[in-house]
Structures are given as C-alpha cells and as structure tokens.
N, CA, C and O atoms as CSV, one atom per row, in Angstrom:
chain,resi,resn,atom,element,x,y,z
A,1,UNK,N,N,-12.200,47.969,71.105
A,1,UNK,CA,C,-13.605,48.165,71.372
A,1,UNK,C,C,-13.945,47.486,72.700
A,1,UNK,O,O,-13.510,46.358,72.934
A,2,UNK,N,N,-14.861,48.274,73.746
A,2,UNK,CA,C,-15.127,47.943,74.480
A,2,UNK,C,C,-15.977,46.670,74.427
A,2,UNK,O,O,-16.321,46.344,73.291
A,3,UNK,N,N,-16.313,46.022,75.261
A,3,UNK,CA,C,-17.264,44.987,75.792
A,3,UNK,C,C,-18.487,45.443,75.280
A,3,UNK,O,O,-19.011,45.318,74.173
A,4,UNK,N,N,-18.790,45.931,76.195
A,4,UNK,CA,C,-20.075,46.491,76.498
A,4,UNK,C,C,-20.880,47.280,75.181
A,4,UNK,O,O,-22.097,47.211,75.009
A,5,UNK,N,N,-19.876,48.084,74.249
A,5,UNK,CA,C,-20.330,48.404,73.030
A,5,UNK,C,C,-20.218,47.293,71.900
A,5,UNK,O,O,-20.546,47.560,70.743
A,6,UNK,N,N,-19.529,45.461,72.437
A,6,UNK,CA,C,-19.821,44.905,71.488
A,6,UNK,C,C,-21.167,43.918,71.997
A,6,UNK,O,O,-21.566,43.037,71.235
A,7,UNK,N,N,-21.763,44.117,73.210
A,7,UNK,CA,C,-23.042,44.036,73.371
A,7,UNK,C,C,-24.026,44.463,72.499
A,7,UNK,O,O,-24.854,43.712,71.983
A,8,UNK,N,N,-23.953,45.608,72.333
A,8,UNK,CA,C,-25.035,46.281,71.651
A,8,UNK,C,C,-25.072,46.219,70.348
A,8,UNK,O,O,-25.999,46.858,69.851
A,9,UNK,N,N,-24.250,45.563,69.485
A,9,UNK,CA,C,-23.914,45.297,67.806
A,9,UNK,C,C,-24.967,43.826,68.024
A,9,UNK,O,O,-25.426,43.303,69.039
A,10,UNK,N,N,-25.095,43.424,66.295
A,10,UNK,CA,C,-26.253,42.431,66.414
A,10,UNK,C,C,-24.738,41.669,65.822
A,10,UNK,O,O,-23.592,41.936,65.460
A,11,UNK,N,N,-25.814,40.402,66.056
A,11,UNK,CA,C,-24.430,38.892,65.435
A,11,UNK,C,C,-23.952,39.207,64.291
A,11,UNK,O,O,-22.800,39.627,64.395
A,12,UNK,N,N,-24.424,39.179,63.025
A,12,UNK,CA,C,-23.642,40.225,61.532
A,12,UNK,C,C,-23.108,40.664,61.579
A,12,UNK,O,O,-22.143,40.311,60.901
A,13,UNK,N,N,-22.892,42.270,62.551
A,13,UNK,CA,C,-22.126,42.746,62.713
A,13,UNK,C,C,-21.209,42.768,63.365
A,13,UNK,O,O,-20.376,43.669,63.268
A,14,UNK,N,N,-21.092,41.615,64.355
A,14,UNK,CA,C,-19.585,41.322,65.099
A,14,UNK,C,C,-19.284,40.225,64.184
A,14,UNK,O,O,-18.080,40.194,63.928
A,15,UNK,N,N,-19.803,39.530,63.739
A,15,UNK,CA,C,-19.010,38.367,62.308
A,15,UNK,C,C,-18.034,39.268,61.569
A,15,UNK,O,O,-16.813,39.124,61.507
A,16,UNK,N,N,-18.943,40.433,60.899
A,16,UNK,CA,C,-17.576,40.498,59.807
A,16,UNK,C,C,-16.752,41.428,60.454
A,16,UNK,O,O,-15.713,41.807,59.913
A,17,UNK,N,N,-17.255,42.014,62.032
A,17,UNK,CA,C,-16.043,42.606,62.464
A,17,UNK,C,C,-14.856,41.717,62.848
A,17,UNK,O,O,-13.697,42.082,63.044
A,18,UNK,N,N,-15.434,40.315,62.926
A,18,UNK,CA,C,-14.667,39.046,63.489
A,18,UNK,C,C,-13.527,39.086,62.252
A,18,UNK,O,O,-12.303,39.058,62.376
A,19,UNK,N,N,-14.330,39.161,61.011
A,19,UNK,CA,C,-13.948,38.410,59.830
A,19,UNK,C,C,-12.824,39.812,59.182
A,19,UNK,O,O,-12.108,39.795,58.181
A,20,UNK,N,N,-12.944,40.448,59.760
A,20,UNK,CA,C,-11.762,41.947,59.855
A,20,UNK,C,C,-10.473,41.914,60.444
A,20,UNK,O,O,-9.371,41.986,59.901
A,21,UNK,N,N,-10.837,41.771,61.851
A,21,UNK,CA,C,-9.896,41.093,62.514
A,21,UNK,C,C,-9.166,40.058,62.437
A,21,UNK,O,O,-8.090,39.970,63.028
A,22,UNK,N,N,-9.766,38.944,61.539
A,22,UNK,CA,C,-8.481,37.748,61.276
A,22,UNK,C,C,-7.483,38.160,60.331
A,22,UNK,O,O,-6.298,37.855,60.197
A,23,UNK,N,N,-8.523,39.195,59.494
A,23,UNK,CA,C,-7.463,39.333,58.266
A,23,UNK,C,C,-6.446,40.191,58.517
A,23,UNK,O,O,-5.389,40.184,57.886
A,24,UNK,N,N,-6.786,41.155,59.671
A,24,UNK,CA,C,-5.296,42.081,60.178
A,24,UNK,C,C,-5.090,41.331,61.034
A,24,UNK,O,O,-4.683,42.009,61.977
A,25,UNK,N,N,-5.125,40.030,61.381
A,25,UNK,CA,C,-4.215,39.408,62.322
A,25,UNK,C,C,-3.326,38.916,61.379
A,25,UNK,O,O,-2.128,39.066,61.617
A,26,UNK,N,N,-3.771,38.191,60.047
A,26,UNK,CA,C,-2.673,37.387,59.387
A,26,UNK,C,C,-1.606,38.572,58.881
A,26,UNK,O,O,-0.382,38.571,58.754
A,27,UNK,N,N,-2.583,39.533,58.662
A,27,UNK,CA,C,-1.428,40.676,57.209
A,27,UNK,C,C,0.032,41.083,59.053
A,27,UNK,O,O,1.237,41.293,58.915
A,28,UNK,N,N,-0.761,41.046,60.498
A,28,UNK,CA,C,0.634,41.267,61.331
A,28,UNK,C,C,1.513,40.477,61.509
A,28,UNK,O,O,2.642,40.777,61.901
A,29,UNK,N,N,0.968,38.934,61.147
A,29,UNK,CA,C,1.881,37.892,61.421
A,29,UNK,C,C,3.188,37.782,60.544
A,29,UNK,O,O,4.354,37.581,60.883
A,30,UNK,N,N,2.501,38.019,59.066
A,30,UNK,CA,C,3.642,38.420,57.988
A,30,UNK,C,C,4.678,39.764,58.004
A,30,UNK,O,O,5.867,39.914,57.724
A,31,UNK,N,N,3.671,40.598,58.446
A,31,UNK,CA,C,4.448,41.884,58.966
A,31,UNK,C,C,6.060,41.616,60.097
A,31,UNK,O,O,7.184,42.113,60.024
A,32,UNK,N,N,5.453,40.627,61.043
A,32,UNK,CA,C,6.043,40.715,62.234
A,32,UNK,C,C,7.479,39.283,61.652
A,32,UNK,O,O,8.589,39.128,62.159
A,33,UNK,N,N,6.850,38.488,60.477
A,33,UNK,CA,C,8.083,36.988,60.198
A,33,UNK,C,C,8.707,37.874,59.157
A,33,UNK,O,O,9.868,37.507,58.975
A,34,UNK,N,N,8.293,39.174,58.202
A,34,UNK,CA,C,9.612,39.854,57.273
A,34,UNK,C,C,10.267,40.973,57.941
A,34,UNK,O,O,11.168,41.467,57.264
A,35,UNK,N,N,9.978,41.754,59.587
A,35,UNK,CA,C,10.576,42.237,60.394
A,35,UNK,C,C,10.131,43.322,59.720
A,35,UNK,O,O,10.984,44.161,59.434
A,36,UNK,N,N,8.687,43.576,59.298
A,36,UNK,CA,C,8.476,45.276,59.125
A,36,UNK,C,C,7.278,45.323,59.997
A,36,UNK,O,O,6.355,46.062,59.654
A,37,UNK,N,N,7.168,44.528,61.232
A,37,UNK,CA,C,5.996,45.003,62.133
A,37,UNK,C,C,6.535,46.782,63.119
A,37,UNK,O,O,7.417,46.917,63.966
A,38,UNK,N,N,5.974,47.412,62.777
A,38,UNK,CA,C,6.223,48.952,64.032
A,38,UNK,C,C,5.927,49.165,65.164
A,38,UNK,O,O,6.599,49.739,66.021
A,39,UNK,N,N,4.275,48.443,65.291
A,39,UNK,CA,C,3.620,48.209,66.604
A,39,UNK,C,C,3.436,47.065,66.791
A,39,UNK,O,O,2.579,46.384,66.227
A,40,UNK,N,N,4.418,46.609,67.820
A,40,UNK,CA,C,4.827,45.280,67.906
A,40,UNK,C,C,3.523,44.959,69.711
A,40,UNK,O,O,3.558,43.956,70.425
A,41,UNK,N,N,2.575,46.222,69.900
A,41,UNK,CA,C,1.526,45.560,70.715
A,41,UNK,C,C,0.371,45.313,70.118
A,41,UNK,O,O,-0.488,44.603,70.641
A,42,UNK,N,N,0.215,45.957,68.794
A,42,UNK,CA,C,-0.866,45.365,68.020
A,42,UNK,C,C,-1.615,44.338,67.524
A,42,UNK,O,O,-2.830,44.193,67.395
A,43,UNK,N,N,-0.142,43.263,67.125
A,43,UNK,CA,C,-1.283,41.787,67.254
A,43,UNK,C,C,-1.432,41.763,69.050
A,43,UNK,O,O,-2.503,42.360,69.153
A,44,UNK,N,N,-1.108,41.515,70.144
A,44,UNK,CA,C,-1.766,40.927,70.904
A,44,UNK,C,C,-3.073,41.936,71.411
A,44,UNK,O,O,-3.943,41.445,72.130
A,45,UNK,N,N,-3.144,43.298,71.009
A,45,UNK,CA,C,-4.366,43.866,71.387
A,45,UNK,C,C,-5.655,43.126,69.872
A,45,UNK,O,O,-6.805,42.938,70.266
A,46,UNK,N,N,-5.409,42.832,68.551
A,46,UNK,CA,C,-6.252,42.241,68.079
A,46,UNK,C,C,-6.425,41.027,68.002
A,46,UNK,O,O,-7.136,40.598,67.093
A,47,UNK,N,N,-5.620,39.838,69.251
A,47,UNK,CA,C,-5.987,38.598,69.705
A,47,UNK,C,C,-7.134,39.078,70.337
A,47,UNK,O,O,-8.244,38.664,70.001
A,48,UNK,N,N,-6.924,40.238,71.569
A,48,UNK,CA,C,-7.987,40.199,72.640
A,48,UNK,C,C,-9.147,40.804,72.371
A,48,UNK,O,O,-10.064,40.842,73.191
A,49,UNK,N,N,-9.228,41.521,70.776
A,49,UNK,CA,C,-11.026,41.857,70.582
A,49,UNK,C,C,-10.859,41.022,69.737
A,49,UNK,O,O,-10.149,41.827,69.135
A,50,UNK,N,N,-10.831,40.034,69.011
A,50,UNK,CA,C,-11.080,38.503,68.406
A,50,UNK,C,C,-11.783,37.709,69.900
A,50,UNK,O,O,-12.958,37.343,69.933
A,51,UNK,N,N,-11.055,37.585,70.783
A,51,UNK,CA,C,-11.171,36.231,71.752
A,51,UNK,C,C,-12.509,37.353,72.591
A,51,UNK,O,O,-13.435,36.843,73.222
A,52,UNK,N,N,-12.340,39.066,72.412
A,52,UNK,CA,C,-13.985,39.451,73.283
A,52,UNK,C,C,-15.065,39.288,72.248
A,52,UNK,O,O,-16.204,39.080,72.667
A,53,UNK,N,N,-14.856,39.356,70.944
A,53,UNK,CA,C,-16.332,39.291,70.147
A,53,UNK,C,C,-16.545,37.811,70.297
A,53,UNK,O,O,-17.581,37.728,70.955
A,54,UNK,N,N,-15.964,36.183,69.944
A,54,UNK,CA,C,-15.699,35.132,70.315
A,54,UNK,C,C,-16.917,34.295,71.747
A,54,UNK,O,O,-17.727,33.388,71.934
A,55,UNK,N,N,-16.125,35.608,72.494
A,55,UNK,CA,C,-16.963,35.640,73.737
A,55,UNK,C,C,-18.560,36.006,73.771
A,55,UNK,O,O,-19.390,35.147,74.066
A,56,UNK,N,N,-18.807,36.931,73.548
A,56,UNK,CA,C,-20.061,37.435,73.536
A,56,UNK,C,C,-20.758,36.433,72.191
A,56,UNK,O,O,-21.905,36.023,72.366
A,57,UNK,N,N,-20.237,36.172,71.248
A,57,UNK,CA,C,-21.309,35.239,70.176
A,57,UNK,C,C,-21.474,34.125,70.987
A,57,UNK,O,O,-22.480,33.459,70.741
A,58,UNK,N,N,-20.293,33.499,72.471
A,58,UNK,CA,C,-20.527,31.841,72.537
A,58,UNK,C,C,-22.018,32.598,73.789
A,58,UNK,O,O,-22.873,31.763,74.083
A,59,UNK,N,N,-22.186,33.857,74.323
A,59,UNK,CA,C,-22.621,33.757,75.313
A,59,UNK,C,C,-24.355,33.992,74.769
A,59,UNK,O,O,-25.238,33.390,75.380
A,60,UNK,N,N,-24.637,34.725,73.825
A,60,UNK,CA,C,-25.609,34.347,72.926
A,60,UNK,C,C,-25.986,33.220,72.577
A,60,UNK,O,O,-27.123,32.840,72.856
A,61,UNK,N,N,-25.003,32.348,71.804
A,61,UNK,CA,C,-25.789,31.242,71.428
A,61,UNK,C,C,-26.008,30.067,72.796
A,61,UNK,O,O,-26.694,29.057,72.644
A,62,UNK,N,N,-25.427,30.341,73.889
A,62,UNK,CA,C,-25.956,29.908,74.418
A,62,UNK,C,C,-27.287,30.376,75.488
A,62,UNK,O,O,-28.070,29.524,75.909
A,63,UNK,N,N,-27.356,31.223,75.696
A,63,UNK,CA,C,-29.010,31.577,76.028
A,63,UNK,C,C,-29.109,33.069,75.752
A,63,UNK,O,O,-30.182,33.654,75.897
C-alpha cells in the first residue's frame, strides 16, 4: 500500500491494519525457520508497510 493511500485511512484503521501485519510477519518468520517460506521477498516488503503505517501514526501524533 501506497503512502499516500495510508494518509487517507483514519488511526483505527491503520492499527488493525498494523495489527495484520505483525501477525503475517510472525506466521513468515516460522514459515521462513521450518524452510516452507516460497516468497522469500515477502517478509521484507511487510517490514516496509509496518515501518510506513509506523510512520504516518508517529507523524500524526505529533502535530
């Protein structure tokens, strides 16, 4: 997901998209330590919309 379309979501809804994303980060980590990961670019593309929603909540709460 782009930036710019996670602008336009309200805080709720990038939380539990947050809270989505950790949980397919852990189910790849296990995927990737019993050697049945397939798309082995997938966790680092769902580090980087974790660390962009991350972004946009710190840039909210701060002004």
């Amino acid at each position: 997901m782009k930036t710019a379309e996670l602008r336009k979501m309200k805080d709720a809804e990038l939380k539990v998209q947050l809270d989505e994303l950790a949980s397919e980060a852990m189910k790849l980590r296990f995927q990737q330590a019993t050697m049945q990961l397939t798309k082995t670019s997938r966790p680092q593309q769902v580090r980087q919309e974790i660390a962009r929603i991350k972004t946009v909540l710190s840039e909210r709460s701060r002004g």
